[in-house]
C-alpha positions as CSV (number, residue, x, y, z in Angstrom):
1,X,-191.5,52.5,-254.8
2,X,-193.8,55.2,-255.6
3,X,-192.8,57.1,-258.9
4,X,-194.5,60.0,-258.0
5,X,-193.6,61.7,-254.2
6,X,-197.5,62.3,-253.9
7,X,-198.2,58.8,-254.2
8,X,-198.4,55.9,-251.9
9,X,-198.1,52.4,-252.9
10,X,-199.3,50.0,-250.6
11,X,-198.6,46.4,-251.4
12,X,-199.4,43.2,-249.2
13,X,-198.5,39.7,-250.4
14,X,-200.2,39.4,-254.1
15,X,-202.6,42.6,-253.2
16,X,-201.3,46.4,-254.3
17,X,-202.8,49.8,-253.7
18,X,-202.0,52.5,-255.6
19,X,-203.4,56.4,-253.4
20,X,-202.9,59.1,-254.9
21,X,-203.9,63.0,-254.1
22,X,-206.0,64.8,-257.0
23,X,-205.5,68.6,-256.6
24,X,-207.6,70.9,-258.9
25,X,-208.6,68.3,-261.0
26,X,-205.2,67.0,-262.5
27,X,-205.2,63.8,-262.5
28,X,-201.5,63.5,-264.6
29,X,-199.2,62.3,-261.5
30,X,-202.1,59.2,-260.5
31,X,-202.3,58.2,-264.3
32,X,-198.9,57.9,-264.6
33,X,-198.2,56.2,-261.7
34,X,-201.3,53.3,-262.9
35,X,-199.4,53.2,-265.9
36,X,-195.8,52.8,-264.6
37,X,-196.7,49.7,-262.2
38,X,-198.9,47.9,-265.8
39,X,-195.5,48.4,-267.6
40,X,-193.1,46.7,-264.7
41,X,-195.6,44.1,-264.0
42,X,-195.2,43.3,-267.9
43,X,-191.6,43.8,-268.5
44,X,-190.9,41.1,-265.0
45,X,-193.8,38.8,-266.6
46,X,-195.9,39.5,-263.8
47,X,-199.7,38.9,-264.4
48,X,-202.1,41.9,-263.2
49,X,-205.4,41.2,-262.3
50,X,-207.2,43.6,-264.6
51,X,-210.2,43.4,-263.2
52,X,-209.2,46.3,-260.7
53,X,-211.6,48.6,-258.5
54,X,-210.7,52.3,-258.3
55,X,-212.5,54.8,-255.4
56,X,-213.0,58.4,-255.8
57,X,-213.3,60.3,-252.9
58,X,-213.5,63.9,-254.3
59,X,-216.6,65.4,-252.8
60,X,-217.5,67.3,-256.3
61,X,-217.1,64.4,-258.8
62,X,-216.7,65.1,-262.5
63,X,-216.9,63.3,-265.8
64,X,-213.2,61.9,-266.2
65,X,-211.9,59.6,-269.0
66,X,-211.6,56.0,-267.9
67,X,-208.3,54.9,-266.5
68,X,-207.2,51.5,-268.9
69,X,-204.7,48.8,-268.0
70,X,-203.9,46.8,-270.6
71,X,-206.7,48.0,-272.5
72,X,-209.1,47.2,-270.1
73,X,-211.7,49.4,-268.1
74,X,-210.7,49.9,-264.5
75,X,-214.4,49.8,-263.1
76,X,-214.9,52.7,-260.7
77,X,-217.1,51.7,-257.5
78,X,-218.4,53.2,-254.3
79,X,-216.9,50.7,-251.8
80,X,-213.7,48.5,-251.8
81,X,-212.4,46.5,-249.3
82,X,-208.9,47.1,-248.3
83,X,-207.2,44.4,-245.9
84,X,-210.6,42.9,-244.6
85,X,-211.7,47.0,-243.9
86,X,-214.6,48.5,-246.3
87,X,-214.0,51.7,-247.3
88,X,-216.5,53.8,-248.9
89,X,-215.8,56.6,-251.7
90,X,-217.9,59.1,-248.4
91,X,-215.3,57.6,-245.9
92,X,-218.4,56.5,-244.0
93,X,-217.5,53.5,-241.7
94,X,-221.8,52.0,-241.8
95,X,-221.1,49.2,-244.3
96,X,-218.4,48.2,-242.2
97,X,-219.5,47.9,-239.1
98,X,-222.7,45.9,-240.9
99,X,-220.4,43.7,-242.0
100,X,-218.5,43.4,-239.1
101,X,-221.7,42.9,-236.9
102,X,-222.7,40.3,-239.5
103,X,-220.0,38.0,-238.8
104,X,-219.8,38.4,-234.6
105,X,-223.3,37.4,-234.7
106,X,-222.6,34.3,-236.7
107,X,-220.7,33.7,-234.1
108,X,-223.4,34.0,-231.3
109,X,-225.0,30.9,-232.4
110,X,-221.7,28.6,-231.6
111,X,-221.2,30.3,-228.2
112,X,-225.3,29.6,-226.8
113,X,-224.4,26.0,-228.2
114,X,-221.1,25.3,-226.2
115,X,-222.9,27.2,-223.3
116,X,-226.0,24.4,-223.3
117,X,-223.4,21.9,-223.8
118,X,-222.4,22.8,-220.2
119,X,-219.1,24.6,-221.0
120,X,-217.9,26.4,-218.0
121,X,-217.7,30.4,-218.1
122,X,-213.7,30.6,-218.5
123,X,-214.2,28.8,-221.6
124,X,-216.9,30.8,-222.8
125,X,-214.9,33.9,-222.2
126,X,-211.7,32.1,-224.5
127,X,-214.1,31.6,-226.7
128,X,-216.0,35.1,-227.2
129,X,-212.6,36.8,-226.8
130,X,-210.6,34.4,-229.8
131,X,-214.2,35.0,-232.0
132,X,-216.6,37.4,-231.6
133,X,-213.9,40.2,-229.9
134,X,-211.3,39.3,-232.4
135,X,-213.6,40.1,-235.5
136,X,-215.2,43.3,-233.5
137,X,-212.0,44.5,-233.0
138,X,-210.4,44.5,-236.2
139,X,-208.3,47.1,-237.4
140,X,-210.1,49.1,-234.8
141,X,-208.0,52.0,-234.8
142,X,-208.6,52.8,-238.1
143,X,-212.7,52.9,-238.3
144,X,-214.2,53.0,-234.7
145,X,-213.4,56.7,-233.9
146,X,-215.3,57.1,-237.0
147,X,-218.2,55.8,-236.5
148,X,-221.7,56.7,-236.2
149,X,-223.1,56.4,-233.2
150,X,-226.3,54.5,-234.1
151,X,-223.3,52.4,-235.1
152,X,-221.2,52.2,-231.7
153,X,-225.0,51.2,-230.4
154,X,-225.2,48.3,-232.5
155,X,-222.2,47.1,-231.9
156,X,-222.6,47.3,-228.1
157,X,-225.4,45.0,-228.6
158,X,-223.8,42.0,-229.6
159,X,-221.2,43.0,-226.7
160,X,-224.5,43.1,-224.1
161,X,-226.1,39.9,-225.9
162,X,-222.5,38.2,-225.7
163,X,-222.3,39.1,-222.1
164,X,-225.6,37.7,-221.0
165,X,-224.8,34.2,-222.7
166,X,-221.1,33.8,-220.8
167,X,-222.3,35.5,-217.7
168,X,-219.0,37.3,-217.3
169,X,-218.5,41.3,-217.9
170,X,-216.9,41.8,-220.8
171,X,-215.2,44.8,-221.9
172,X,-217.0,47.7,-224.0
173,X,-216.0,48.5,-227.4
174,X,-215.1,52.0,-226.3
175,X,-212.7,50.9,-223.6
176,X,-210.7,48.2,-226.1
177,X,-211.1,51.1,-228.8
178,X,-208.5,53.4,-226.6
179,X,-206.7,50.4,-225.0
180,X,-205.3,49.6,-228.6
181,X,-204.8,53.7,-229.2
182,X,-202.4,54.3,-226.4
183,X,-200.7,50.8,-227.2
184,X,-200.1,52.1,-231.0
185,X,-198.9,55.6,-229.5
186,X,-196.9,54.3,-227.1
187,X,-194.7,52.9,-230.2
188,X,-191.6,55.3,-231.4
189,X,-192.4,54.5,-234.5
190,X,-195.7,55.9,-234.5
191,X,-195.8,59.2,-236.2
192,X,-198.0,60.6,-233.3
193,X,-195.7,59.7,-230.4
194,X,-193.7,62.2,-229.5
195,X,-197.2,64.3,-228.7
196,X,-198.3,61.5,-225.7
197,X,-196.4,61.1,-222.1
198,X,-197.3,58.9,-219.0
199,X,-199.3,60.9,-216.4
200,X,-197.9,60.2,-213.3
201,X,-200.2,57.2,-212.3
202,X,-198.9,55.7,-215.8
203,X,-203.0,54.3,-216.9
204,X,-202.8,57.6,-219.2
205,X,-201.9,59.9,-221.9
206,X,-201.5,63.4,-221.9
207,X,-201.5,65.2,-225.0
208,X,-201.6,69.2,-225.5
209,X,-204.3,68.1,-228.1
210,X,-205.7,65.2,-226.4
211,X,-206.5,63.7,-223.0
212,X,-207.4,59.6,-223.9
């Protein structure tokens, strides 16, 4: 539980995330919250890793003193990887969707190899979808709308170049992009919800804001 009602602690097995809004500078609500989670970790004997990462995204960046847990330097960097996503201190989406692209393609080589080993084109599919589709598709939601589109063309690529080795149609990033949309607005408990209904033919949203 946050300290602070402007911050966000986001916490995940052994990983924790500490967000915080920095309005005219003041950093005072942020600091303190750093500080508070050093001093429970040490009062319940909990070891923190204090070799920490810490991303500024404030487009005019100033000279600030280091933040310090337990006496040590949090190192400030340009790109952290949050829950396998890369997010950059510009909230650009290139380095990862490199990455990303990096590991489908990996993944190219094992599919031509079960494909000369004579593996039928059902298995193929099971096999680019549980792989390659899987690590395209990743917390999806989050980046693709995002993206560049020199980006959305490179990852059509390995779509197209996984396509030609199954010899079955598979679908475009775009189309899986707003499949998995809709299914996360369709959710009550998506705060976006109440602004999507059914059309009639039930295939779509309407939106005052948006038609998907």
């Amino acid at each position: 539980m946050a300290r602070h009602d402007s911050n966000t602690i986001i916490k995940l097995a052994d990983d924790t995330t500490v967000v915080g809004p920095i309005t005219d500078n003041d950093e005072t609500a942020y600091r303190e919250e750093v500080r508070d989670l050093a001093m429970r970790c040490q009062d319940n004997s909990l070891f923190l890793n204090v070799i920490n990462t810490i991303v500024d995204y404030r487009k005019r960046r100033t000279e600030h003193a280091p933040i310090l847990i337990e006496g040590a330097v949090v190192e400030q960097v340009e790109s952290f990887k949050l829950l396998g996503v890369h997010i950059t201190n510009k909230l650009t989406w290139s380095k990862h969707t490199k990455t990303v692209m990096k590991m489908a393609r990996q993944n190219l080589f094992p599919l031509r190899r079960l494909k000369r080993f004579g593996m039928g084109p059902q298995i193929l599919s099971r096999f680019y979808s549980c792989t390659i589709e899987s690590i395209l598709t990743g917390y999806i939601t989050a980046w693709y709308g995002s993206c560049s589109a020199s980006d959305r063309k490179a990852l059509l690529r390995v779509v197209c170049t996984a396509q030609c080795t199954t010899g079955a149609k598979r679908p475009p990033i775009q189309e899986l992009y707003t499949r998995k949309c809709q299914r996360k607005a369709s959710h009550s408990s998506h705060p976006g919800h109440r602004l999507f209904s059914l059309l009639p033919h039930g295939k779509r949203y309407r939106s005052g804001l948006l038609n998907i």
